[in-house]
Backbone as a printed PyTorch tensor [residue, N CA C, xyz], in Angstrom:
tensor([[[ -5.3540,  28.5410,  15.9670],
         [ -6.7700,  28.7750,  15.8610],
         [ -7.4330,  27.5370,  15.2510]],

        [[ -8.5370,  26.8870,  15.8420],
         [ -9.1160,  25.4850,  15.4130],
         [-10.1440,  26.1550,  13.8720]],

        [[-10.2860,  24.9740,  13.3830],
         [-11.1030,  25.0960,  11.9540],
         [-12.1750,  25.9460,  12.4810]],

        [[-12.9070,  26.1180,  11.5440],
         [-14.5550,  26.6180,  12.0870],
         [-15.4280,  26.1220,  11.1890]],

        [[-16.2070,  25.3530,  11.2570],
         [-17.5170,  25.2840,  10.6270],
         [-17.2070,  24.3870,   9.6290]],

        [[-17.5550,  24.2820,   8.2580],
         [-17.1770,  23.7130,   6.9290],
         [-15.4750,  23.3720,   7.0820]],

        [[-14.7090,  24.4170,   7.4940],
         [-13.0960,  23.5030,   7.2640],
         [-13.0380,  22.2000,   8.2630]],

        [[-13.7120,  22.4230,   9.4180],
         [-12.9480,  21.0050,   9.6470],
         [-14.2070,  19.2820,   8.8920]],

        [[-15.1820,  19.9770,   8.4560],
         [-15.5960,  19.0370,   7.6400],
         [-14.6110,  18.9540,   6.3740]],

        [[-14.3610,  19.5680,   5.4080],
         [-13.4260,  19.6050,   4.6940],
         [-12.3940,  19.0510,   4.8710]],

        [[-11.4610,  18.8980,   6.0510],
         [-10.3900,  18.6880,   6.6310],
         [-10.6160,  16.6510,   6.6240]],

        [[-11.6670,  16.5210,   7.0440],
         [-11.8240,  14.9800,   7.7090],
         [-12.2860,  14.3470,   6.3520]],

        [[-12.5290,  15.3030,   5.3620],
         [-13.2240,  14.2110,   4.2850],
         [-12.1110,  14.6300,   2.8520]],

        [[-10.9030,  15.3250,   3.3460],
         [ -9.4910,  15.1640,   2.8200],
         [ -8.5490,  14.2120,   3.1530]],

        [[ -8.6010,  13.7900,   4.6840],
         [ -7.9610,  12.7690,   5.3000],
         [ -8.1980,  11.8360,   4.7310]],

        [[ -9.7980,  11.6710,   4.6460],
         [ -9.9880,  10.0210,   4.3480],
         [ -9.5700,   9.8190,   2.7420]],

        [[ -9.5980,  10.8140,   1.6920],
         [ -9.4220,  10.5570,   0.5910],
         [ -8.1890,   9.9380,   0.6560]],

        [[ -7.3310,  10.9640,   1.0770],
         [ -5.6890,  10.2720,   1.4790],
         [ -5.7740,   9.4130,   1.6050]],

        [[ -6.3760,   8.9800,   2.8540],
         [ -6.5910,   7.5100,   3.3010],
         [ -6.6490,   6.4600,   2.0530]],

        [[ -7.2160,   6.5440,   1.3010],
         [ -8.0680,   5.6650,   0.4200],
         [ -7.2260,   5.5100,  -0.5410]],

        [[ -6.5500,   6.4630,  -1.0280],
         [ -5.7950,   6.9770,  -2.5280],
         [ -4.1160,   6.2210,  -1.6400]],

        [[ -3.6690,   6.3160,  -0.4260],
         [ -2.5570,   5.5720,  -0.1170],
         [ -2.9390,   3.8540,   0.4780]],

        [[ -4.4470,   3.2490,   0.7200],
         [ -4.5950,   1.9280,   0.4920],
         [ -4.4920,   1.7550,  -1.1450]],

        [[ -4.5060,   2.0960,  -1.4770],
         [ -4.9060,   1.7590,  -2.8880],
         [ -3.3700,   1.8990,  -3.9420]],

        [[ -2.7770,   2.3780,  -3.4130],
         [ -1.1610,   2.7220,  -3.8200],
         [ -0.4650,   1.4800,  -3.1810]],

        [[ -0.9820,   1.0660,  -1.8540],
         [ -0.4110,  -0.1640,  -1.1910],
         [ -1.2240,  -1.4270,  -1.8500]],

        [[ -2.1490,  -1.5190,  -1.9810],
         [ -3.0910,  -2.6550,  -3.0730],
         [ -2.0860,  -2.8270,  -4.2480]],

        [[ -1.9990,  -1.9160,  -4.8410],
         [ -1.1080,  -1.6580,  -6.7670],
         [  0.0790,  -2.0660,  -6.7800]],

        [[  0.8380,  -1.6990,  -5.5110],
         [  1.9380,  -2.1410,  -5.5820],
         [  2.5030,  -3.6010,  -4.8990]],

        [[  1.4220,  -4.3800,  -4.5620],
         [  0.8430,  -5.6070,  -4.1610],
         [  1.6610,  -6.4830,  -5.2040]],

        [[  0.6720,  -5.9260,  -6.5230],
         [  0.7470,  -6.5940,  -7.8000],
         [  1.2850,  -5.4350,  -9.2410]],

        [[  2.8640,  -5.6540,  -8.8980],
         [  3.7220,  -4.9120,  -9.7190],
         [  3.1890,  -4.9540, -11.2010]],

        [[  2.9340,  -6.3730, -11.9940],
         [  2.8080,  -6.4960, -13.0080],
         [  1.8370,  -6.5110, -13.6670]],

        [[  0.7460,  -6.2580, -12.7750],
         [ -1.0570,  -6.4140, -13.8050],
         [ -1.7140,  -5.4240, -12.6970]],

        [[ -2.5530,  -5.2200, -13.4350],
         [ -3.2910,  -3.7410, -12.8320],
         [ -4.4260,  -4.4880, -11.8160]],

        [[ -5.1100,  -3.2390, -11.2230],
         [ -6.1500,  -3.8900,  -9.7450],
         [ -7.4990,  -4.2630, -10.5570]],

        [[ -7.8340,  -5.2950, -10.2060],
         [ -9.3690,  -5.6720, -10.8400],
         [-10.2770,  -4.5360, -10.0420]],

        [[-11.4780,  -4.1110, -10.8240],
         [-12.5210,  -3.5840, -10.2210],
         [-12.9170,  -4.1240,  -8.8670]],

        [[-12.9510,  -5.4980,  -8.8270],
         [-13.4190,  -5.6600,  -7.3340],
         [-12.4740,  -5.6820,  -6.7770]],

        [[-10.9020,  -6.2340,  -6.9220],
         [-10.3280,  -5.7350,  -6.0190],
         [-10.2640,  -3.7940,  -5.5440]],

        [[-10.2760,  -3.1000,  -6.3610],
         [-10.9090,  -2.0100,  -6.1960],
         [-11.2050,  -1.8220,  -5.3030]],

        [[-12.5670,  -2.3860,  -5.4700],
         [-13.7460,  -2.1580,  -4.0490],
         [-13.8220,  -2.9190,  -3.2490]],

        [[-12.6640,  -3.7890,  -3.0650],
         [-12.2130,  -4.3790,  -1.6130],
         [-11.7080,  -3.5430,  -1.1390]],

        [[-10.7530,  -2.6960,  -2.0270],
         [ -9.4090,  -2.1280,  -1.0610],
         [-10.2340,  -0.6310,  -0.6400]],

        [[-10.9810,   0.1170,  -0.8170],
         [-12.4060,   1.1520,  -0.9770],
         [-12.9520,   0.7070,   0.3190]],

        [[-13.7610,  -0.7370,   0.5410],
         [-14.5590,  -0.7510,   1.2880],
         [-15.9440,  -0.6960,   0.4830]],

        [[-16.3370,  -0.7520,  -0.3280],
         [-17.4120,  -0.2080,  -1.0310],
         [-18.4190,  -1.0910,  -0.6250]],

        [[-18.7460,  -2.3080,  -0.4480],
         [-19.6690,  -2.9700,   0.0550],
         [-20.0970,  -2.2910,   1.4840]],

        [[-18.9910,  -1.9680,   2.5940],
         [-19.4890,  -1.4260,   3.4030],
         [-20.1110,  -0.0570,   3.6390]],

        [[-19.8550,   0.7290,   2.4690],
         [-20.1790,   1.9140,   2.4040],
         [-21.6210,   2.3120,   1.4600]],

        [[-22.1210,   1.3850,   0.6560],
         [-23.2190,   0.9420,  -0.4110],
         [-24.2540,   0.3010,   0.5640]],

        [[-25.5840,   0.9950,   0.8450],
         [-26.7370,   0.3370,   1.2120],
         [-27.3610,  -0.6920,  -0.0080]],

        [[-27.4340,  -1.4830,   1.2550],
         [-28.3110,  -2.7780,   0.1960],
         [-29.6140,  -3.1070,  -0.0650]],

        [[-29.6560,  -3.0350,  -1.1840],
         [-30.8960,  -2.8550,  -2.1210],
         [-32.0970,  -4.1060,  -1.7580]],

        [[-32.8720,  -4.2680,  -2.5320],
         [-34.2890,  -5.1020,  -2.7810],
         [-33.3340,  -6.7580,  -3.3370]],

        [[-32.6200,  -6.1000,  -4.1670],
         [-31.6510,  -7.4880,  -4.9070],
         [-30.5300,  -8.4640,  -3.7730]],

        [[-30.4500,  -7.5760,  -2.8700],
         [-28.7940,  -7.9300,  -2.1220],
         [-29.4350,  -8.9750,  -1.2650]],

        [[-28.5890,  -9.9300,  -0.5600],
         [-28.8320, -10.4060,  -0.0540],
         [-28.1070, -10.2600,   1.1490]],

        [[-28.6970, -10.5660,   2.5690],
         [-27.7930,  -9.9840,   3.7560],
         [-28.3750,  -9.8950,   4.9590]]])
């Protein structure tokens, strides 16, 4: 029986967490001995692409 309604939204915005939480396990373990900088962070996130740009940004 396919999702209905809200589960398969639920479903696709569980995937991507996965998604994100196993780049980010592959980022960390990049660099065994020192932890991920914030921007590397939000390299490995995508966050620039996902953040509309403001009055300040340039682009």
């Amino acid at each position: 029986m396919a999702p209905v309604g809200g589960t398969a939204v639920q479903d696709r915005v569980a995937l991507a967490e996965i998604e994100l939480c196993g780049e980010l396990i592959i980022a960390a373990s990049a660099v065994p001995d020192e932890r991920l900088s914030v921007d590397r962070i939000d390299e490995v996130l995508r966050l620039a692409e996902a953040l509309p740009e403001g009055p300040d940004d340039e682009g």
